[in-house]
KOLDOLO-607159 format. One record per residue (C-alpha): residue in three letters; x, y, z. Coordinates in steps of 0.05 Angstrom, whole numbers, plus 5000, padded with zeros to 4 digits. Example, Ala and Ser with C-alpha at 12.3 -4.5 7.8 and 13.67 -1.06 7.14 Angstrom:
2
ALA524649105156;SER527349795143;
//
This chain:
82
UNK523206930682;UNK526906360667;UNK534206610694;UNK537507210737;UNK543907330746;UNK550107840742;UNK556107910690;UNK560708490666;UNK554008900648;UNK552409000719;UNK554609660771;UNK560909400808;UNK562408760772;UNK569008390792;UNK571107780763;UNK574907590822;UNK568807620870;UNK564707230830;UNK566906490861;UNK564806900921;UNK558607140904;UNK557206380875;UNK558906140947;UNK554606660980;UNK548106590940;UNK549005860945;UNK548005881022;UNK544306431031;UNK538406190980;UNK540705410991;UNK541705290914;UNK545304900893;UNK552505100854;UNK552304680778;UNK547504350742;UNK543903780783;UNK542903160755;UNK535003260772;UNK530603730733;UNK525304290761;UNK530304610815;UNK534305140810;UNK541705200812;UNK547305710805;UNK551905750735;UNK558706010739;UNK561006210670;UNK555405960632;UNK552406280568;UNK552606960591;UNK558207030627;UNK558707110702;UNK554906840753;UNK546506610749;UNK541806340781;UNK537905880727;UNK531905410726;UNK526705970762;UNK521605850709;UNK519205270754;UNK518005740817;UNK511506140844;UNK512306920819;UNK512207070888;UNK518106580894;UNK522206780849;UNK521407630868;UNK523007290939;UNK529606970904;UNK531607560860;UNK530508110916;UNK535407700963;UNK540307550909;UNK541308250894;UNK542308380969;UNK548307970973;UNK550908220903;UNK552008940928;UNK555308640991;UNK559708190956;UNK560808730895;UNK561609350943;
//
């Protein structure tokens, strides 16, 4: 898996939340928000190629990593997107 993230596609989307919901997945999973200057960590797009928000750059991470990351991030989603 080299990205996960949420757009317009997704169960309760909103475009306003979605600074939000960059915010919140930025401290609870302490990524970073924008591209780094640095490669092999990952960090959170807002707007990128698909839309919405995602978390890029996992192809770097453990599996078990990166199911650890994706779980968590989908937690806050559906509290952000409620």
């Amino acid at each position: 898996m080299t990205n996960h993230g949420y757009n317009g596609k997704n169960k309760n989307w909103s475009e306003a939340n979605k600074g939000e919901l960059a915010h919140e997945l930025s401290i609870e999973l302490k990524i970073p928000i924008g591209k780094p200057d640095y490669a092999f960590i990952p960090y959170i797009e807002i707007d990128g190629e698909h839309g919405g928000v995602r978390i890029r750059r996992l192809t770097y991470l453990t599996p078990e990593a990166i199911e650890k990351i994706v779980k968590r991030a989908d937690q806050i989603y559906s509290i952000v997107m409620k």
